[in-house]
C-alpha positions as CSV (number, residue, x, y, z in Angstrom):
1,X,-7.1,48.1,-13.5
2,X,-3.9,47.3,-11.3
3,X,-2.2,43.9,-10.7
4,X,-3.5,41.8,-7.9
5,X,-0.9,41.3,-5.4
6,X,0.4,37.9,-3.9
7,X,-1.1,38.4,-0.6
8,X,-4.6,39.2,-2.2
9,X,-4.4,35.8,-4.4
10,X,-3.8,34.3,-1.1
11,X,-6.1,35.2,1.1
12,X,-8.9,35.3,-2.1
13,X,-7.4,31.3,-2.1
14,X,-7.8,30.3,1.7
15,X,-11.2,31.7,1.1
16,X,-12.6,30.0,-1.3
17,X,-10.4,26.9,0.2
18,X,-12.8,27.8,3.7
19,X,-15.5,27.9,1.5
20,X,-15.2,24.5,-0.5
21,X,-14.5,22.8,2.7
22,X,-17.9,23.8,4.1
23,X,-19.7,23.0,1.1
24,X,-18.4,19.3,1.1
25,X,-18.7,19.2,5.1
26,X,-22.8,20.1,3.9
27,X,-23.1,17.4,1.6
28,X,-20.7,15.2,0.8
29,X,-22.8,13.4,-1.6
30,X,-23.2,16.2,-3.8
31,X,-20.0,17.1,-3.7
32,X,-18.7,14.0,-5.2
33,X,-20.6,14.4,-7.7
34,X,-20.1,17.9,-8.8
35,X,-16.5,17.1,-9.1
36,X,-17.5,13.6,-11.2
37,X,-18.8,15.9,-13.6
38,X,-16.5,18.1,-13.8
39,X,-13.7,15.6,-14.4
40,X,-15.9,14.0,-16.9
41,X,-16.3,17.1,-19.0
42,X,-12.2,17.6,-18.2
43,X,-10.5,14.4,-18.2
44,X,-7.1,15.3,-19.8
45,X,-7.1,18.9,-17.8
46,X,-7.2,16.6,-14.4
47,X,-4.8,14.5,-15.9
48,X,-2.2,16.6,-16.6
49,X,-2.6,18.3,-13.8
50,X,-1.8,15.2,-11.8
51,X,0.9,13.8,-13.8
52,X,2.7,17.5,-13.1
53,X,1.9,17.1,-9.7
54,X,3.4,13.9,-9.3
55,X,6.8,14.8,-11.3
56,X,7.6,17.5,-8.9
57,X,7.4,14.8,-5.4
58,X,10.4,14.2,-4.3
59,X,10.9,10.2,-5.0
60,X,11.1,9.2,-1.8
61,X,8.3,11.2,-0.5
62,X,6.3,9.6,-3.6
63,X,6.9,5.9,-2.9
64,X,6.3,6.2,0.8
65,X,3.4,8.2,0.0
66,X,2.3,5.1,-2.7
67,X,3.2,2.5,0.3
68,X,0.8,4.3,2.5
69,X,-1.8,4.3,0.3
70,X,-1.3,0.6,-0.6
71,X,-1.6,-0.7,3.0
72,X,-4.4,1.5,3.5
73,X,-6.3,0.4,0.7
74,X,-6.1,-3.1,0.4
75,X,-5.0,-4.1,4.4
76,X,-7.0,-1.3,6.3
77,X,-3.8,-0.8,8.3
78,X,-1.6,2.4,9.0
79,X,2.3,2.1,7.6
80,X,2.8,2.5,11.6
81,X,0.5,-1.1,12.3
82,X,2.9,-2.7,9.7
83,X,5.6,-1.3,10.9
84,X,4.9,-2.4,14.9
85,X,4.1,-5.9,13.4
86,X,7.7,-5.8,11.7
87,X,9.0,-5.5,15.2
88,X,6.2,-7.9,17.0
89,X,7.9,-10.9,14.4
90,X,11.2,-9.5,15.3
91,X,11.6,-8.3,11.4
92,X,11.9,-12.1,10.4
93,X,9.1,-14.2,8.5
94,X,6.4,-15.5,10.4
95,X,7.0,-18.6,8.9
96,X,11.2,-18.9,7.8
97,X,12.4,-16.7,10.2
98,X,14.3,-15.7,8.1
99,X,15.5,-11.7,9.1
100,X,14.8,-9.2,6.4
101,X,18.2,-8.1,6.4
102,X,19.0,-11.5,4.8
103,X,15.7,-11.0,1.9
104,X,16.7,-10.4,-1.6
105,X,15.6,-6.6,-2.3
106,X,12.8,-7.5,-4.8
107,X,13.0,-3.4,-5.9
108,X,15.6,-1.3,-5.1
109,X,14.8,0.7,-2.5
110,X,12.0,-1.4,-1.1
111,X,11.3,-0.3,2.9
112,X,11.4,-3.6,3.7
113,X,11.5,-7.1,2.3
114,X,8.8,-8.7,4.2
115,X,5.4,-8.7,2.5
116,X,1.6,-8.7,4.3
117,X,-0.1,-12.4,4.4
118,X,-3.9,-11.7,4.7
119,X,-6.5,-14.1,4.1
120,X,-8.5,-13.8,1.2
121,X,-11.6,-14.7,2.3
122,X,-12.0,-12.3,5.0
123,X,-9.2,-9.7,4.6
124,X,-7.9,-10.4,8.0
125,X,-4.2,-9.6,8.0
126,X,-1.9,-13.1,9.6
127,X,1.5,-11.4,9.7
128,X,4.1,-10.6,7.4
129,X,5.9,-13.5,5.1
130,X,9.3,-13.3,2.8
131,X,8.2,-13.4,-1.1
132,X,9.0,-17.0,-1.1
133,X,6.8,-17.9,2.0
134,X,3.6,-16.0,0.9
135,X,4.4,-17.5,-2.9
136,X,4.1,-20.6,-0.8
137,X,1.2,-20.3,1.3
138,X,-0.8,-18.8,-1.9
139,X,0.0,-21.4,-4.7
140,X,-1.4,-24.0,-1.7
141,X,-4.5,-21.8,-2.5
142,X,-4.7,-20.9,1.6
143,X,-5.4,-25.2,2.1
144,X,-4.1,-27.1,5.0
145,X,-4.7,-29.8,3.0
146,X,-2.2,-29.4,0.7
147,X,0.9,-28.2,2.6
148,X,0.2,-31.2,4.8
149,X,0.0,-32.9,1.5
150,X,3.3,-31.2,0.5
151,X,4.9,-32.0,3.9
152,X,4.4,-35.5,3.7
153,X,5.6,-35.7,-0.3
154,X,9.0,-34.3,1.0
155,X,9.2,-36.9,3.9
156,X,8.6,-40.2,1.9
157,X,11.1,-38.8,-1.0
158,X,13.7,-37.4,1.6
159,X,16.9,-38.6,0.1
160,X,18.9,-40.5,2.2
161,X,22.8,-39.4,3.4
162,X,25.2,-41.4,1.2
163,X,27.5,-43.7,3.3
């Protein structure tokens, strides 16, 4: 029997790529759980196979691949709706003002320094905040209350200029 050549393997692969893609397109459902399975009965297989595929991104393509994700997931917004609100807040704090150019890099490399402020309670997203604003806003537990609370704490103890 001879060898199979490259262009055999991949036209044999776009095939059964064709293939797979109409089966899923069929039932979806079912799908998903076929590959449940099968990842049950191979957990480490999957793994590894992962963990190689991860190790050969380029690092940059990895982490704005992982940001994507991110915003996706827990925002529901595109890295281009965070990236037009950047520029709607002029790429300050909504609430400091201060410009991210000025923001401490939290990670090397970081895209940018200004973090998403969402409300907890419905997942709406407010506008972006510097690490020490949304620290702010969060350990108030979201409550008008208290930062008017806070406000009015710093007003009574303001010190006074020395003569």
């Amino acid at each position: 029997m001879g060898a199979v050549s490259a262009e055999a393997k991949a036209r044999a692969r776009e095939a059964n790529r064709v293939r797979m893609a109409a089966i899923r397109a069929a039932d979806p459902e079912a799908a998903r759980a076929k590959w449940r399975e099968h990842y049950a009965r191979n957990p480490e297989k999957h793994k590894a196979k992962v963990q190689a595929w991860r190790a050969a991104l380029d690092p940059d393509v990895a982490r704005e691949r992982a940001r994507r994700i991110r915003l996706r997931r827990y925002y529901g917004m595109e890295l281009e709706d965070f990236d037009a609100l950047r520029a709607a807040q002029d790429y300050c704090c909504a609430i400091c003002r201060t410009h991210e150019d000025d923001l401490p890099r939290m990670r090397p490399g970081d895209y940018s320094n200004l973090y998403v402020d969402h409300a907890h309670e419905t997942g709406s997203v407010r506008g972006l905040l510097c690490q020490s604003c949304n620290l702010l806003v969060g350990h108030a537990r979201e409550d008008e209350r208290v930062l008017s609370a806070a406000i009015q704490y710093l007003a009574i103890h303001r010190e006074q200029p020395t003569s």
